[in-house]
Backbone as XML, in Angstrom:
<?xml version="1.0"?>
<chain id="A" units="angstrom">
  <residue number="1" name="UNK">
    <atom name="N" x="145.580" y="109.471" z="11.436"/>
    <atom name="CA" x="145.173" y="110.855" z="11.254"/>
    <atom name="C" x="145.480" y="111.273" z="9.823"/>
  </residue>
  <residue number="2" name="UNK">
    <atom name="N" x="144.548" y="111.873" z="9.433"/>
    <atom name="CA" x="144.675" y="112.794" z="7.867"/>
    <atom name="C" x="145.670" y="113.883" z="8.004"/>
  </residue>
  <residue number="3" name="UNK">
    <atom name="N" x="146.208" y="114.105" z="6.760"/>
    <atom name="CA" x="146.965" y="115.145" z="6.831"/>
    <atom name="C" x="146.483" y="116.582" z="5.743"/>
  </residue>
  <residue number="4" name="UNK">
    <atom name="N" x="146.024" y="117.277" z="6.145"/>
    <atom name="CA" x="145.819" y="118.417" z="5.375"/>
    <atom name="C" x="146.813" y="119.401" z="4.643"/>
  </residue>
  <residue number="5" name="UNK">
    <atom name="N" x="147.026" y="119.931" z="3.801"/>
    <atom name="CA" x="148.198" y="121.281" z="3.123"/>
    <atom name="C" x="147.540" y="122.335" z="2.506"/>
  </residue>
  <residue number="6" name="UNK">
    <atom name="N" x="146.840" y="123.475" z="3.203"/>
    <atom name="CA" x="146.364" y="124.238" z="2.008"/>
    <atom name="C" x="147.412" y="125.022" z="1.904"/>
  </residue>
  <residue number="7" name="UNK">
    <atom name="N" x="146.781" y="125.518" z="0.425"/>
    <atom name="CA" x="148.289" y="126.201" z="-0.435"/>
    <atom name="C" x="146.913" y="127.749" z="-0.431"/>
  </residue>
  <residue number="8" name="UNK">
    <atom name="N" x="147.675" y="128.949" z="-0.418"/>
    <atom name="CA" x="147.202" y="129.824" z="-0.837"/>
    <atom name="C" x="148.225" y="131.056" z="-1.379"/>
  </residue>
  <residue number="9" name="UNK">
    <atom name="N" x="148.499" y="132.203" z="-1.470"/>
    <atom name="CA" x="148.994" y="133.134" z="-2.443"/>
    <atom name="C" x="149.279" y="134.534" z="-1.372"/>
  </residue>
  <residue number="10" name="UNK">
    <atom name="N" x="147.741" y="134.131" z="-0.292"/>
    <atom name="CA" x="147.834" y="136.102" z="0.524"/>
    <atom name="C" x="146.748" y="136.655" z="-0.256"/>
  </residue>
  <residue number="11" name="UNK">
    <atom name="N" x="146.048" y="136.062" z="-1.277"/>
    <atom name="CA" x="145.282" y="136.677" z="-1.569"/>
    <atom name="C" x="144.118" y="137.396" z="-0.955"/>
  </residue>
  <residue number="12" name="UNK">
    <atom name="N" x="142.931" y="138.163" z="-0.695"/>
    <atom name="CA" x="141.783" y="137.912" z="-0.013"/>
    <atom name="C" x="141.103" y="136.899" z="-0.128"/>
  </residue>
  <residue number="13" name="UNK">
    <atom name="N" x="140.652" y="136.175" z="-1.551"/>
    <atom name="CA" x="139.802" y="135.021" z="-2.201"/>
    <atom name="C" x="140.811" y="134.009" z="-1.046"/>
  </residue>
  <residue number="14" name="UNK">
    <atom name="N" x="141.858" y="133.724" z="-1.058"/>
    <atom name="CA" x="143.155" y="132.819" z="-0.116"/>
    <atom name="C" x="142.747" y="133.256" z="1.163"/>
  </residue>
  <residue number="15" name="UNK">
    <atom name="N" x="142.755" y="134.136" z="2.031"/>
    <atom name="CA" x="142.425" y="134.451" z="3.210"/>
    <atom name="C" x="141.250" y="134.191" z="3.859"/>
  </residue>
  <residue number="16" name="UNK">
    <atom name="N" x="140.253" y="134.230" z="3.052"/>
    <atom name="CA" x="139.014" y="134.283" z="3.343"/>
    <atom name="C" x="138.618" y="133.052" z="3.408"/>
  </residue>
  <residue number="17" name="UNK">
    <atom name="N" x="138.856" y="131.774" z="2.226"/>
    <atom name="CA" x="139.258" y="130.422" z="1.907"/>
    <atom name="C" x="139.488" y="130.106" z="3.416"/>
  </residue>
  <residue number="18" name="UNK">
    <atom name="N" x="141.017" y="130.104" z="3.551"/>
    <atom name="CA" x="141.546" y="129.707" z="4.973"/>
    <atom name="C" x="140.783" y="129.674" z="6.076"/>
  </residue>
  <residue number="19" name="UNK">
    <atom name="N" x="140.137" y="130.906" z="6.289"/>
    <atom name="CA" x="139.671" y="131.140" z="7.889"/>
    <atom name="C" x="138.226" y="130.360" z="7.875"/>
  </residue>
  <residue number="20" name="UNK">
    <atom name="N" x="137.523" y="130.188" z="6.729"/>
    <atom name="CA" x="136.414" y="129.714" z="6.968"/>
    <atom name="C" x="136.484" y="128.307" z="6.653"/>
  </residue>
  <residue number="21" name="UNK">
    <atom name="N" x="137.321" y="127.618" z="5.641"/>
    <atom name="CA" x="137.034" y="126.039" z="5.515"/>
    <atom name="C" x="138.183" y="125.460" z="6.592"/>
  </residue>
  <residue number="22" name="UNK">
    <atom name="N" x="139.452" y="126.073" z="7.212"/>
    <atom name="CA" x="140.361" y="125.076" z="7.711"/>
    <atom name="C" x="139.333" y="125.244" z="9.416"/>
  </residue>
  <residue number="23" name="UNK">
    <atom name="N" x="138.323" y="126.080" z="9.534"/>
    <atom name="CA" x="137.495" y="126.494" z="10.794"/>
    <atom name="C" x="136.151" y="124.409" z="10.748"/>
  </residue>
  <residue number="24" name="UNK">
    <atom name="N" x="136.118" y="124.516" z="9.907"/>
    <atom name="CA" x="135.266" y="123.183" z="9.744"/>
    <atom name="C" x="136.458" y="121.812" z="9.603"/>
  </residue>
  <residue number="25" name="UNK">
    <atom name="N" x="137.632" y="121.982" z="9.655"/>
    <atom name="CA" x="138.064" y="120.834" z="10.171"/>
    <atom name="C" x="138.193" y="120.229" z="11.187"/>
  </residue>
  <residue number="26" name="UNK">
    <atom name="N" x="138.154" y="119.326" z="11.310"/>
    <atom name="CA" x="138.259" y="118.338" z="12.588"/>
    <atom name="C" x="139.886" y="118.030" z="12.958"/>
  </residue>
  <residue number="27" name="UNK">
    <atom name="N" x="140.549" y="119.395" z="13.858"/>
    <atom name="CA" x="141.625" y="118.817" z="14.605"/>
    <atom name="C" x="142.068" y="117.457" z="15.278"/>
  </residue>
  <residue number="28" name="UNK">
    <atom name="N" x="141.026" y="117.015" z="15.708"/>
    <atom name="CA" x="141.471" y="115.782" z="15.957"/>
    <atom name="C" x="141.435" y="114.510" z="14.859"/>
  </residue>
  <residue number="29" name="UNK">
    <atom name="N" x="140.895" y="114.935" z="13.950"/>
    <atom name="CA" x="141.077" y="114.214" z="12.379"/>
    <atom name="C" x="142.018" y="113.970" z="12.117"/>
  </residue>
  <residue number="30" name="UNK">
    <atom name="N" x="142.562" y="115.744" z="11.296"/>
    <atom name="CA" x="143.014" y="115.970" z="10.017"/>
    <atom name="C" x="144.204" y="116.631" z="10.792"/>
  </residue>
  <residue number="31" name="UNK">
    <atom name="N" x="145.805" y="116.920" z="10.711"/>
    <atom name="CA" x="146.485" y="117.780" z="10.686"/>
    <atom name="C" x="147.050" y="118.693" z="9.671"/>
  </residue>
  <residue number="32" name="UNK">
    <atom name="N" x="146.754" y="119.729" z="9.871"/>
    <atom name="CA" x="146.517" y="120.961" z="8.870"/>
    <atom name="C" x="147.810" y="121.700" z="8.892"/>
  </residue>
  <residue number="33" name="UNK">
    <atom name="N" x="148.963" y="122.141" z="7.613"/>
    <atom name="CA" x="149.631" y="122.594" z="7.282"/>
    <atom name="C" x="148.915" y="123.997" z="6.248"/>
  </residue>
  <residue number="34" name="UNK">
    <atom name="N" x="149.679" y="125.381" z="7.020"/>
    <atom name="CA" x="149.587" y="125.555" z="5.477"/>
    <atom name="C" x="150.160" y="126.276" z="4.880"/>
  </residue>
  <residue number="35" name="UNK">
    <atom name="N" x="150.311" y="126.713" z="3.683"/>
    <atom name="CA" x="151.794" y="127.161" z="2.958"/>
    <atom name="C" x="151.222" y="128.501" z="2.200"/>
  </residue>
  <residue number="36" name="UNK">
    <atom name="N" x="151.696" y="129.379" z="2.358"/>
    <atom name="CA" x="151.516" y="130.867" z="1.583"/>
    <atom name="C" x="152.887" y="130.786" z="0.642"/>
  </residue>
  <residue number="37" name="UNK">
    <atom name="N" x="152.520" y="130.535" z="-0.401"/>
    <atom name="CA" x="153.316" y="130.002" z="-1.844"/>
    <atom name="C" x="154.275" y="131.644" z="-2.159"/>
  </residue>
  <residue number="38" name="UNK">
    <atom name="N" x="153.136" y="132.601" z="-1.398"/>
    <atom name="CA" x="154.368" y="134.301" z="-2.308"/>
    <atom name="C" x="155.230" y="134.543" z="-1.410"/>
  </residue>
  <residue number="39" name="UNK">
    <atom name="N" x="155.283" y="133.618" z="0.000"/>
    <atom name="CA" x="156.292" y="133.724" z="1.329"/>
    <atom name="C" x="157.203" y="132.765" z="1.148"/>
  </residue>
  <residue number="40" name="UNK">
    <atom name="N" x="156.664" y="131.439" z="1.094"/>
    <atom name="CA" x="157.578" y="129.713" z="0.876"/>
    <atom name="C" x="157.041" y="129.892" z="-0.486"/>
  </residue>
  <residue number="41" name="UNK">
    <atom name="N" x="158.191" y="130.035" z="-1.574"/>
    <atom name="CA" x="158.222" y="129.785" z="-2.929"/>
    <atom name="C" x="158.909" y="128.768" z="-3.224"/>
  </residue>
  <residue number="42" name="UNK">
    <atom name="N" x="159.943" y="128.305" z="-2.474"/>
    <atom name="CA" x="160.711" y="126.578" z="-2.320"/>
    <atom name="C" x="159.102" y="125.764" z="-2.703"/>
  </residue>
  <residue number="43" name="UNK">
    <atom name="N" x="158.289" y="125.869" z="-2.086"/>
    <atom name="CA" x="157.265" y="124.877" z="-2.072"/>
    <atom name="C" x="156.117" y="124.888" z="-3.350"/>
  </residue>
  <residue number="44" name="UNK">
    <atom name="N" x="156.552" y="125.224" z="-4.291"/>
    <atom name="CA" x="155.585" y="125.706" z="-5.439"/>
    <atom name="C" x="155.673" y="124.203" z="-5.982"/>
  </residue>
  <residue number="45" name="UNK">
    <atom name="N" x="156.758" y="124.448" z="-6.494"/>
    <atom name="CA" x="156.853" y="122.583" z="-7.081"/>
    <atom name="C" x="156.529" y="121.855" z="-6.406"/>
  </residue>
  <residue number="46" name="UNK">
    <atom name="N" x="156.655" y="121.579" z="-5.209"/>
    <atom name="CA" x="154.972" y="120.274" z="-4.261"/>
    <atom name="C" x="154.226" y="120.815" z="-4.418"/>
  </residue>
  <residue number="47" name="UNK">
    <atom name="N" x="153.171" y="121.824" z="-4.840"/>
    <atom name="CA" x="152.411" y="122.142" z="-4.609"/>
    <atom name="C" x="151.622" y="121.747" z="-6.373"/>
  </residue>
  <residue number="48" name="UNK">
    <atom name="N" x="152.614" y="122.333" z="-7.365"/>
    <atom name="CA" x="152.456" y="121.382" z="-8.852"/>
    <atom name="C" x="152.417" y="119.606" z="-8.376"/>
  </residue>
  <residue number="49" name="UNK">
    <atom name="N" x="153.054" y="119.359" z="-7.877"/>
    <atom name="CA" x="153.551" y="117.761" z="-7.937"/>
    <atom name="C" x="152.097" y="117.113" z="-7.466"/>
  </residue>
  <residue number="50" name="UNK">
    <atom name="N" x="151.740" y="117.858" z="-6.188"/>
    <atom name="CA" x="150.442" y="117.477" z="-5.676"/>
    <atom name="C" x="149.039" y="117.537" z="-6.588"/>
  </residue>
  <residue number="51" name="UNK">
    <atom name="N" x="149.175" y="118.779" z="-8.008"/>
    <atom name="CA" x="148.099" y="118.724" z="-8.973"/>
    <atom name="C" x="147.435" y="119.690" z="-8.517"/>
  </residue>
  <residue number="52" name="UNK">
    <atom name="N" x="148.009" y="120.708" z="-7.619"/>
    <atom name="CA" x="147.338" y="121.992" z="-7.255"/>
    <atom name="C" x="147.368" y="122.846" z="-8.547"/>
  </residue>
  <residue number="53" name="UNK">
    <atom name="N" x="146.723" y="123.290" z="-9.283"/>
    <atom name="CA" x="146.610" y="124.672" z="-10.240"/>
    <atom name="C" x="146.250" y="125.971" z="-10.177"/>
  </residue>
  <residue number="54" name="UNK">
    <atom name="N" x="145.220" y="125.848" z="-8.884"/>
    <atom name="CA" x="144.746" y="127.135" z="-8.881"/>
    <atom name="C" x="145.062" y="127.294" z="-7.065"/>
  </residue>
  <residue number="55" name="UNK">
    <atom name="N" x="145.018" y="128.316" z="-6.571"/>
    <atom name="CA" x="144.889" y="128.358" z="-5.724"/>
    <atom name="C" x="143.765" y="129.527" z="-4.738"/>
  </residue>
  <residue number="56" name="UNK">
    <atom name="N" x="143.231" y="129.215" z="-3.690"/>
    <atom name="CA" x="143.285" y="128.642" z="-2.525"/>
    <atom name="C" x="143.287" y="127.152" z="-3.367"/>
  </residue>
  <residue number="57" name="UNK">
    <atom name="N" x="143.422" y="125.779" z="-2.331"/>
    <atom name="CA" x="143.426" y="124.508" z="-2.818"/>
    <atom name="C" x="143.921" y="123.672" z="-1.188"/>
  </residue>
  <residue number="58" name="UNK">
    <atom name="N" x="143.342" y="122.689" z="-1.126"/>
    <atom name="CA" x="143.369" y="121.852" z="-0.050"/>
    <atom name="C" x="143.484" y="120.385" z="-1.024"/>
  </residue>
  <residue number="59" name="UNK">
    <atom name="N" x="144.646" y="119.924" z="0.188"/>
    <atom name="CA" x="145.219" y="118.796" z="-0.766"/>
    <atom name="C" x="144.982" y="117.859" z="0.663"/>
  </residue>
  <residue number="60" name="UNK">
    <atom name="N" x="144.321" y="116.995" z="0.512"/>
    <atom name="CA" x="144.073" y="116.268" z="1.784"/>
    <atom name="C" x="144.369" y="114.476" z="1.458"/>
  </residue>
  <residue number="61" name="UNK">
    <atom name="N" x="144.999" y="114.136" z="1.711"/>
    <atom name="CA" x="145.718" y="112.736" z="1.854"/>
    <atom name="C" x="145.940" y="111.998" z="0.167"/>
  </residue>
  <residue number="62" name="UNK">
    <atom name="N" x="146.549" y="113.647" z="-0.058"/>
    <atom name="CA" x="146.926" y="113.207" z="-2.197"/>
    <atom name="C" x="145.581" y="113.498" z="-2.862"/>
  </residue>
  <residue number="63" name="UNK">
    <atom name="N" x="144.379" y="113.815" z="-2.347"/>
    <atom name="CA" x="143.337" y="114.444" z="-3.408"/>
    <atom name="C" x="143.341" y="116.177" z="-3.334"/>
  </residue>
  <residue number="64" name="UNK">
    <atom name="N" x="143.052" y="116.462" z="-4.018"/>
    <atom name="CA" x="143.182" y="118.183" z="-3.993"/>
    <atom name="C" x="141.461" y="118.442" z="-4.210"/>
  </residue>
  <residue number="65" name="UNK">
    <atom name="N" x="141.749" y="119.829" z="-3.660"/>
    <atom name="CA" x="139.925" y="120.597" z="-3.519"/>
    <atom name="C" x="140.325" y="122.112" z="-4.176"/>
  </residue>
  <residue number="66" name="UNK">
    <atom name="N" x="140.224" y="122.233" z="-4.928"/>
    <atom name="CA" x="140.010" y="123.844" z="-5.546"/>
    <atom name="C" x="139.112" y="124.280" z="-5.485"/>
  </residue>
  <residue number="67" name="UNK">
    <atom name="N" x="139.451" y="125.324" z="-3.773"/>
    <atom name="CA" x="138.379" y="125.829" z="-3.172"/>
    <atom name="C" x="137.616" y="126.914" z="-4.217"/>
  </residue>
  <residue number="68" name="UNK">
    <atom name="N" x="138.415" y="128.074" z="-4.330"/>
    <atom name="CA" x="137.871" y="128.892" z="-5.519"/>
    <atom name="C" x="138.991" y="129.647" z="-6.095"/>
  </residue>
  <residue number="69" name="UNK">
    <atom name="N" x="138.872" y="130.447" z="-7.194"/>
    <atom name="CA" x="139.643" y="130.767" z="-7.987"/>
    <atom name="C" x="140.415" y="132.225" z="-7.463"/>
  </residue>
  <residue number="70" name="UNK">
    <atom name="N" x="141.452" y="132.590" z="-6.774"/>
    <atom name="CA" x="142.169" y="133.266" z="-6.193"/>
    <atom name="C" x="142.976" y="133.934" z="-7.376"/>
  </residue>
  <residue number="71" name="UNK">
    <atom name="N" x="144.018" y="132.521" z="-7.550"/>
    <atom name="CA" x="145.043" y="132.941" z="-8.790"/>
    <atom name="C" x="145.325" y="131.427" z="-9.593"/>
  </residue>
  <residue number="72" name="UNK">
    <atom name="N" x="145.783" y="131.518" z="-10.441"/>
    <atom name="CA" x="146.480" y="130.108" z="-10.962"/>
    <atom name="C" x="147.980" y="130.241" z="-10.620"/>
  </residue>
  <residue number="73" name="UNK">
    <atom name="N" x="148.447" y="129.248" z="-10.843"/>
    <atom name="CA" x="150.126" y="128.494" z="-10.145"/>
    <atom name="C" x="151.049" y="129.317" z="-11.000"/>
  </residue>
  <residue number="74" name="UNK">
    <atom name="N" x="150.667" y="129.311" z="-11.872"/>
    <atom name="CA" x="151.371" y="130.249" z="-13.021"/>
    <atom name="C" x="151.896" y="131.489" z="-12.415"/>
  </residue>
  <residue number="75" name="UNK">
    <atom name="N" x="150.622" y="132.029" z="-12.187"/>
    <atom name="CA" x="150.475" y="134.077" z="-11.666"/>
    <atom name="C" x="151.380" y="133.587" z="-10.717"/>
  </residue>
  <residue number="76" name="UNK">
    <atom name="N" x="151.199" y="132.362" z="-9.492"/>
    <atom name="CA" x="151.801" y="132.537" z="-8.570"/>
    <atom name="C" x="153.794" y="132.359" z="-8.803"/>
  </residue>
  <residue number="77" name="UNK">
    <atom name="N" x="154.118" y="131.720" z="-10.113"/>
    <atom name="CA" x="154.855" y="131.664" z="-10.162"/>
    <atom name="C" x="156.275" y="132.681" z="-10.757"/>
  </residue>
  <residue number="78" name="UNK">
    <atom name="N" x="154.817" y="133.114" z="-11.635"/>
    <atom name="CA" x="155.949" y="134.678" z="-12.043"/>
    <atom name="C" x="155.606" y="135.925" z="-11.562"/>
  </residue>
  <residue number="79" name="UNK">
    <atom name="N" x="154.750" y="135.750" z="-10.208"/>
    <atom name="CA" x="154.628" y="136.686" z="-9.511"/>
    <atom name="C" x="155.433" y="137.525" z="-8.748"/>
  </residue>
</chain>
């Protein structure tokens, strides 16, 4: 089984992301984590380590997808 992580912020562009692409995964695939970076801020640095920059972002078995442009890692970091 695949393992999924999307990272998002709480944004709307992040919310909206979420409900409609993690809706086209295949549960019995992929297992889907996912991390709101302005709640779990411990997890920012995996979320750099993984090569996430922008976020919404789906990181699926070490490749990343930058769904669309929400915020960058930055905003999220001195947010």
């Amino acid at each position: 089984m695949s393992k999924a992580v999307f990272y998002h912020a709480g944004c709307p562009v992040c919310v909206d992301a979420e409900q409609t692409v993690l809706s086209y995964l295949d549960a019995s695939k992929v297992q889907t984590e996912v991390v709101h970076l302005g709640t779990a801020r411990n997890r920012i640095e995996e979320a750099e380590k993984a090569g996430v920059k922008s976020v919404p972002a789906l990181v699926i078995n070490g490749s990343v997808y930058h769904i669309n442009f929400g915020a960058s890692l930055d905003d999220v970091k001195n947010g």
